[in-house]
N, CA, C and O atoms as a GROMACS GRO file, in nm:
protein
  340
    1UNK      N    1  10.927  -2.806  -3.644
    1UNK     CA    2  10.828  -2.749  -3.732
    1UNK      C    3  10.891  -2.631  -3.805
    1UNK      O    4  10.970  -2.551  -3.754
    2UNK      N    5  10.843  -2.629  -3.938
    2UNK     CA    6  10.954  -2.527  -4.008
    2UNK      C    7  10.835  -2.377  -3.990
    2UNK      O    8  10.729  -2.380  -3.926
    3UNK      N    9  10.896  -2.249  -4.072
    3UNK     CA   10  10.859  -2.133  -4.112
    3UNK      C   11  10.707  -2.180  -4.121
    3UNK      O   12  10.616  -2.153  -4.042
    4UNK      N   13  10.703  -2.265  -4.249
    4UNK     CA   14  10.601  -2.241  -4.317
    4UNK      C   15  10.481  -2.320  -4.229
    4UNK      O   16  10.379  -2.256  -4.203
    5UNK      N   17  10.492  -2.440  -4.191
    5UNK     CA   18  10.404  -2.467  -4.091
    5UNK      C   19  10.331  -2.403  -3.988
    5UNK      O   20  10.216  -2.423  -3.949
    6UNK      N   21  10.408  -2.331  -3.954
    6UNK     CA   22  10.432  -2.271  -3.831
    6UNK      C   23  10.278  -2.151  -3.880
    6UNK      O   24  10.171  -2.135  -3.821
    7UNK      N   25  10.329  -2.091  -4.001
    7UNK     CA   26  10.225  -2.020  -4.027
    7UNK      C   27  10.121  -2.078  -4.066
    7UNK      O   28  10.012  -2.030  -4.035
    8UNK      N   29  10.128  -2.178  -4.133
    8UNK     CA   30   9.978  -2.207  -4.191
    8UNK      C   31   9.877  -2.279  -4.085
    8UNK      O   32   9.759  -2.308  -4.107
    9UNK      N   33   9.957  -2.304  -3.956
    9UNK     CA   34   9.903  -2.353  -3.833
    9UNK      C   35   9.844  -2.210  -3.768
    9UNK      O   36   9.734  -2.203  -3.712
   10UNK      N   37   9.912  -2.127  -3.780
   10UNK     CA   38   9.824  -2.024  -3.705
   10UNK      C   39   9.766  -1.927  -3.797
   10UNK      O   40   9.722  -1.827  -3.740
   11UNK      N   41   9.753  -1.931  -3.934
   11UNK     CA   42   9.668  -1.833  -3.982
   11UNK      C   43   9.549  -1.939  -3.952
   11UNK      O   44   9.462  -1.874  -3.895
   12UNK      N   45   9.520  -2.035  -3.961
   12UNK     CA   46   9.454  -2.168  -3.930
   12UNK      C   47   9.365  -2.155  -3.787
   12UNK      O   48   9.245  -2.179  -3.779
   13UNK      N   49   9.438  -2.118  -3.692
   13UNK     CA   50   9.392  -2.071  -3.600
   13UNK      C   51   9.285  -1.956  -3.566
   13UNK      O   52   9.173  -1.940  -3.517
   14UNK      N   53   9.430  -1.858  -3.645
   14UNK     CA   54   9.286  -1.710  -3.677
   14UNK      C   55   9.198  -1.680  -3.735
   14UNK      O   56   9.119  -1.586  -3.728
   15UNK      N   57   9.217  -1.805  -3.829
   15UNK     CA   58   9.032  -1.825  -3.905
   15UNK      C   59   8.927  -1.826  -3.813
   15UNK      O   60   8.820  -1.770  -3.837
   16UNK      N   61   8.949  -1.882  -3.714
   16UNK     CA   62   8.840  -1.893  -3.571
   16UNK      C   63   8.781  -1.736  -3.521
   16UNK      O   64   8.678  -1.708  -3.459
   17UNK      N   65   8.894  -1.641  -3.577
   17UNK     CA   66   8.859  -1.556  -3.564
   17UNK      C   67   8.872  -1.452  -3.615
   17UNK      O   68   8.975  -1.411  -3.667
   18UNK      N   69   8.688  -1.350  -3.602
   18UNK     CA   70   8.625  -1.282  -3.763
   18UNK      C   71   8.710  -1.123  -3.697
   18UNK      O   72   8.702  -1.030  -3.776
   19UNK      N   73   8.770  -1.099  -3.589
   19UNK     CA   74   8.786  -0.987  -3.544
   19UNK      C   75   8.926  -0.964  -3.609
   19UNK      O   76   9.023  -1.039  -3.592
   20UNK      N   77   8.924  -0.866  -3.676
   20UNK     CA   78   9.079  -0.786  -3.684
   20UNK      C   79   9.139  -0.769  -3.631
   20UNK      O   80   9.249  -0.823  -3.637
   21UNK      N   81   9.104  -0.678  -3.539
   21UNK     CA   82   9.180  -0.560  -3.445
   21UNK      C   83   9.250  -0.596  -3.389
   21UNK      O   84   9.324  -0.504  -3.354
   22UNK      N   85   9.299  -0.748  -3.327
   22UNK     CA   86   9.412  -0.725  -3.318
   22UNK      C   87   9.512  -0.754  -3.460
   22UNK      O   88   9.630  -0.718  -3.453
   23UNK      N   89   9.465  -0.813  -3.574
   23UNK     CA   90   9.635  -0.821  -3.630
   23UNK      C   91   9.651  -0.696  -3.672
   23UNK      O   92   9.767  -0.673  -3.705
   24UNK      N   93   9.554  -0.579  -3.688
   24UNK     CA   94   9.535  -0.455  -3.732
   24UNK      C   95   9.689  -0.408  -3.618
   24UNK      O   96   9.802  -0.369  -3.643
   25UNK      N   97   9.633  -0.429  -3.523
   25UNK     CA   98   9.710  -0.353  -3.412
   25UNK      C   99   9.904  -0.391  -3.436
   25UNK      O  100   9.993  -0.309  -3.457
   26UNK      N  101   9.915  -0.534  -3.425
   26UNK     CA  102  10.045  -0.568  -3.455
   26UNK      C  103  10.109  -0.480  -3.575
   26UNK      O  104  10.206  -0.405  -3.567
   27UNK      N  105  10.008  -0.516  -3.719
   27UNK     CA  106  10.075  -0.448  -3.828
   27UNK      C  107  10.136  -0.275  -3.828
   27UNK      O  108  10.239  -0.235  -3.882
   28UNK      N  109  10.045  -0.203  -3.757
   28UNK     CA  110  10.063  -0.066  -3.715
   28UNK      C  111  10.207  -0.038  -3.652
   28UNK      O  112  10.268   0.064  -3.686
   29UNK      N  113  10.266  -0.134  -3.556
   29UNK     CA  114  10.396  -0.145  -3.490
   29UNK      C  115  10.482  -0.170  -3.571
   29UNK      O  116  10.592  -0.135  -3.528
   30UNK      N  117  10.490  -0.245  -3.741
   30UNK     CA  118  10.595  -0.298  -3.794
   30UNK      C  119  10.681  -0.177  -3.846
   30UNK      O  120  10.644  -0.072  -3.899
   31UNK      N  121  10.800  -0.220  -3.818
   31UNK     CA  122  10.869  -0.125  -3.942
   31UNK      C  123  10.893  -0.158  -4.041
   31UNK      O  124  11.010  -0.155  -4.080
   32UNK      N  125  10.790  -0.204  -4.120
   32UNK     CA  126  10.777  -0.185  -4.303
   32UNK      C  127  10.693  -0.065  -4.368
   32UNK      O  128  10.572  -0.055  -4.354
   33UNK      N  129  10.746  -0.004  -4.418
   33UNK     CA  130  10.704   0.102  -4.470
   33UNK      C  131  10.572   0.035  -4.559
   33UNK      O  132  10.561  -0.086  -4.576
   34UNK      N  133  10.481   0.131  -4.608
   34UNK     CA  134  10.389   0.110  -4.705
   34UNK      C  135  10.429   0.007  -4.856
   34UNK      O  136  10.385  -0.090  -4.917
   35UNK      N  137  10.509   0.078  -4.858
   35UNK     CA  138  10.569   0.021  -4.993
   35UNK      C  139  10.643  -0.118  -4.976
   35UNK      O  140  10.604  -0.208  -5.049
   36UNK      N  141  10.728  -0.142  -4.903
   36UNK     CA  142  10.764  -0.301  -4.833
   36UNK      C  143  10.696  -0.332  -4.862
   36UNK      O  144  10.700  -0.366  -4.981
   37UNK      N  145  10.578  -0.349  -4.794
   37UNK     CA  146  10.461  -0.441  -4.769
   37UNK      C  147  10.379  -0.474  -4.910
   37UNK      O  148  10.363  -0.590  -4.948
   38UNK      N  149  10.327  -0.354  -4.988
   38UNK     CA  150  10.338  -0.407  -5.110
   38UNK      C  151  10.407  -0.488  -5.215
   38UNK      O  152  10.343  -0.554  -5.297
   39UNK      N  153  10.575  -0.483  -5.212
   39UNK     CA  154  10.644  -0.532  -5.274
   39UNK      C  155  10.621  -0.648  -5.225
   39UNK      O  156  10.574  -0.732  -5.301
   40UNK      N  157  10.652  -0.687  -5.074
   40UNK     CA  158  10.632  -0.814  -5.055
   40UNK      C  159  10.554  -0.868  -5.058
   40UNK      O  160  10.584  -0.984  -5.029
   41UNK      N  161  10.378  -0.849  -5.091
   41UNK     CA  162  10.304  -0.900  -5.114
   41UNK      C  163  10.265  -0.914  -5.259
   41UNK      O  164  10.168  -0.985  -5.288
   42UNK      N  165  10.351  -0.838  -5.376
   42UNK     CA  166  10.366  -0.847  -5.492
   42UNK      C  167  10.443  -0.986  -5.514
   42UNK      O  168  10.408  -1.072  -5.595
   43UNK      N  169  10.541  -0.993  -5.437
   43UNK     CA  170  10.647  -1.134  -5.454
   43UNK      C  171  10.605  -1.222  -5.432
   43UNK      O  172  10.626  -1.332  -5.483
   44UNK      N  173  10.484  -1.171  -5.285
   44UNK     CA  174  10.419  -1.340  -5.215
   44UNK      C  175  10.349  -1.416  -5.374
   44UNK      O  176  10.366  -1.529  -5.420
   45UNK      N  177  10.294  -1.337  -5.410
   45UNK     CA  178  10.186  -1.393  -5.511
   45UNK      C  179  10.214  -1.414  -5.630
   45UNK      O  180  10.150  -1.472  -5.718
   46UNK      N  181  10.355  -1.344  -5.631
   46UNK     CA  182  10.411  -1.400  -5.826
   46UNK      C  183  10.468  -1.499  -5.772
   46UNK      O  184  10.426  -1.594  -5.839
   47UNK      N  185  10.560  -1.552  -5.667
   47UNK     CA  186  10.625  -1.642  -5.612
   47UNK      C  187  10.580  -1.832  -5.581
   47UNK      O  188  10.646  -1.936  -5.583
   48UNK      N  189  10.414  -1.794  -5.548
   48UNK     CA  190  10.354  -1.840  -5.531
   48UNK      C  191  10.242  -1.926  -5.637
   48UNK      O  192  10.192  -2.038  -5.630
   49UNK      N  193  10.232  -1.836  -5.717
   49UNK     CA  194  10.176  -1.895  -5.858
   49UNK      C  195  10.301  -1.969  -5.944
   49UNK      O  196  10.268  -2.047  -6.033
   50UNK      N  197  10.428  -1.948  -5.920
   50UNK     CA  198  10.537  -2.035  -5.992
   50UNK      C  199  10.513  -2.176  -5.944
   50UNK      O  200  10.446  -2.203  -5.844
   51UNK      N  201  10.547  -2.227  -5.990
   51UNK     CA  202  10.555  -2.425  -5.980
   51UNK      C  203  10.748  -2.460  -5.953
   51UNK      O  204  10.799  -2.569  -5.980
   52UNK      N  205  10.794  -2.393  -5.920
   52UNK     CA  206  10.934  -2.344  -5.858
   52UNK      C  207  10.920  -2.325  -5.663
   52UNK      O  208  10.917  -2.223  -5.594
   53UNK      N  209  10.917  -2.445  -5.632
   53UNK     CA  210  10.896  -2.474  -5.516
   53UNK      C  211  11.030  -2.415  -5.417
   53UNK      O  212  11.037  -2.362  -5.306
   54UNK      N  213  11.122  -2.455  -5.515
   54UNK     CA  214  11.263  -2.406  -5.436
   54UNK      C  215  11.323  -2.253  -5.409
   54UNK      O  216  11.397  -2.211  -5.320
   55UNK      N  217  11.257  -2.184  -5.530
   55UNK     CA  218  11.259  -2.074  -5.551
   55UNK      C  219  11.198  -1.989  -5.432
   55UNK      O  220  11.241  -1.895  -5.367
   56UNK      N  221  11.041  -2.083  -5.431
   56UNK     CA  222  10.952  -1.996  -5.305
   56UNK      C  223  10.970  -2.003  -5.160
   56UNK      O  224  10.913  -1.943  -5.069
   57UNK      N  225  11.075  -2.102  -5.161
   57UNK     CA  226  11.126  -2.174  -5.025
   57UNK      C  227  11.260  -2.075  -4.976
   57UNK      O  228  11.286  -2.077  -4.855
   58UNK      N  229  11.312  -2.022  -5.033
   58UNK     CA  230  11.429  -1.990  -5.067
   58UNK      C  231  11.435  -1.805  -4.995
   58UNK      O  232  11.522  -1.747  -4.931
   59UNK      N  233  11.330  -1.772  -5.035
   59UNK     CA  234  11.267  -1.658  -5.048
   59UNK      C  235  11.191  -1.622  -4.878
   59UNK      O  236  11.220  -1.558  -4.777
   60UNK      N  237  11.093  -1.702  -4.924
   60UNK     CA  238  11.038  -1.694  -4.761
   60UNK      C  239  11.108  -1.727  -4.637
   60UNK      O  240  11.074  -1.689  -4.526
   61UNK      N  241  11.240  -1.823  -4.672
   61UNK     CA  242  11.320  -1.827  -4.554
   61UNK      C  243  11.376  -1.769  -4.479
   61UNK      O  244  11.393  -1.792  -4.359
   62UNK      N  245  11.432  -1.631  -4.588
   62UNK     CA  246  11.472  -1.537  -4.587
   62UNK      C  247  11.385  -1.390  -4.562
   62UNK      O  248  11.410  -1.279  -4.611
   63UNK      N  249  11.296  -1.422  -4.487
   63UNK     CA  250  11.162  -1.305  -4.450
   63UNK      C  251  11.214  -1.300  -4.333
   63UNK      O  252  11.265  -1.394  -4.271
   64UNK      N  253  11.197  -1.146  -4.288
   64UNK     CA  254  11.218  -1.124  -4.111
   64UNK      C  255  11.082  -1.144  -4.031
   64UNK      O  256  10.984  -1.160  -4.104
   65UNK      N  257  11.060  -1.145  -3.908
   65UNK     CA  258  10.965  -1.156  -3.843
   65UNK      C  259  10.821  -1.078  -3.924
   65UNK      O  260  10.722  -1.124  -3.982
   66UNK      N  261  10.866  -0.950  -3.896
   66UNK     CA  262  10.743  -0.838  -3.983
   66UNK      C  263  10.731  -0.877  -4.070
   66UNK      O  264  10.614  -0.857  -4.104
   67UNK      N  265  10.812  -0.955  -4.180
   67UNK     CA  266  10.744  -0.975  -4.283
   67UNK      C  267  10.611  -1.062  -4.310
   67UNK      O  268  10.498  -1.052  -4.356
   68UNK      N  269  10.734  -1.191  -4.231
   68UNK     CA  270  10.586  -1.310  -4.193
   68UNK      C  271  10.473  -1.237  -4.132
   68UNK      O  272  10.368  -1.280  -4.181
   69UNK      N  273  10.451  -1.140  -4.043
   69UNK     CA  274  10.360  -1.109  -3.949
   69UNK      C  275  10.255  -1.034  -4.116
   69UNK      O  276  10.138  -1.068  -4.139
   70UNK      N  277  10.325  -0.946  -4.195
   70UNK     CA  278  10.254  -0.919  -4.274
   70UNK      C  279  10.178  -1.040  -4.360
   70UNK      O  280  10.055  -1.046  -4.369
   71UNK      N  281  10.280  -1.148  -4.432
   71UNK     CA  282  10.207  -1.255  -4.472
   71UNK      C  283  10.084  -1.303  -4.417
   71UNK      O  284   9.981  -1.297  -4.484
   72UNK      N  285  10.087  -1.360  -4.275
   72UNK     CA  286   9.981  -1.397  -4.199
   72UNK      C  287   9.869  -1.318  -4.181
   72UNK      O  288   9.753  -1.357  -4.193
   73UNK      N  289   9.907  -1.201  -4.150
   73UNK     CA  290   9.736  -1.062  -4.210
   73UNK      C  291   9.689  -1.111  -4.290
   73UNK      O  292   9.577  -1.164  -4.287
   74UNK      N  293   9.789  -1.102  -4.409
   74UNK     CA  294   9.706  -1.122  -4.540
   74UNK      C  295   9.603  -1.260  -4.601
   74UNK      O  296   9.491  -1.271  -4.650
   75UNK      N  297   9.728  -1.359  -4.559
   75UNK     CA  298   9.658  -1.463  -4.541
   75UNK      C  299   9.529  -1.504  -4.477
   75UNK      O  300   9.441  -1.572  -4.530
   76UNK      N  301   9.529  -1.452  -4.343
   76UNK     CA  302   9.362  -1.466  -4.269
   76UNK      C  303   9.266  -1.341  -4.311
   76UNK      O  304   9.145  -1.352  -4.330
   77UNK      N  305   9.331  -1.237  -4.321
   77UNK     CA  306   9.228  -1.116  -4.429
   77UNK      C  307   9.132  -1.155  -4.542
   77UNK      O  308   9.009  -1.150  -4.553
   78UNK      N  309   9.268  -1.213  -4.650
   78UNK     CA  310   9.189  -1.289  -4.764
   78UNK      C  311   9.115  -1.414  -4.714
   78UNK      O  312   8.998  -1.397  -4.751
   79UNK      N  313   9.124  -1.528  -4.651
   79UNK     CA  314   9.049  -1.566  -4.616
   79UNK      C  315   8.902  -1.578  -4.571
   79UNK      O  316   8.818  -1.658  -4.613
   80UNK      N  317   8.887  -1.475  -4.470
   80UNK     CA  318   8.759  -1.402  -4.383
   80UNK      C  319   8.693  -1.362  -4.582
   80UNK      O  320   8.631  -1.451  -4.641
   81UNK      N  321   8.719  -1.243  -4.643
   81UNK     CA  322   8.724  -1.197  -4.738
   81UNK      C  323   8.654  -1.303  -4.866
   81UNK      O  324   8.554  -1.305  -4.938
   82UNK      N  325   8.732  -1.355  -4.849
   82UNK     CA  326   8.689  -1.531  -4.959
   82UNK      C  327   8.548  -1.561  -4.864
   82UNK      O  328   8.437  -1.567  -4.917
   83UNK      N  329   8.563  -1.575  -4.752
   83UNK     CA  330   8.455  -1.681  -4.684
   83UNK      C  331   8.347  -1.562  -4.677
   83UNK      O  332   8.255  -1.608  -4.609
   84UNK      N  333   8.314  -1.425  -4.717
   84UNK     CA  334   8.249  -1.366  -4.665
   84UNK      C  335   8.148  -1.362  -4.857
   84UNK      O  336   8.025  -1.357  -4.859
   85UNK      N  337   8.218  -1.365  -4.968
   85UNK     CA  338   8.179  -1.371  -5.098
   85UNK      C  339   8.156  -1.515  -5.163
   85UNK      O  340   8.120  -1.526  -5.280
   0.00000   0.00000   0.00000
């Protein structure tokens, strides 16, 4: 099972659940500064709106743990977020 599975299986999971606190808690431990985390969530989403599949593959492969861990917040955040409007 690659990267990307891997996540979309468990943000998938944490849809089940409406509680934060813990990915709140993980993110607090990362060492990405404020600004990381923006950039990389600036990239997730220009990256992601391209039709350049290889490009986005390429990119995310190359994410360290924290980063994914940030992706996956965001991912079940916006989610909850979507499902709540």
């Amino acid at each position: 099972m690659d990267k990307t599975q891997q996540l979309d299986n468990s943000v998938i999971a944490e849809l089940q659940n409406k509680d934060h606190s813990e990915q709140l808690k993980h993110l607090d431990n990362l060492s990405c500064t404020h600004g990381d985390i923006i950039e990389l969530l600036a990239q997730y989403l220009a990256l992601s709106e391209q039709d350049d599949d290889s490009q986005f593959d390429a990119w995310y492969d190359a994410l360290c743990q924290d980063q994914l861990r940030v992706l996956k917040a965001f991912e079940i955040f916006r989610a909850h977020y979507e499902q709540a409007h």
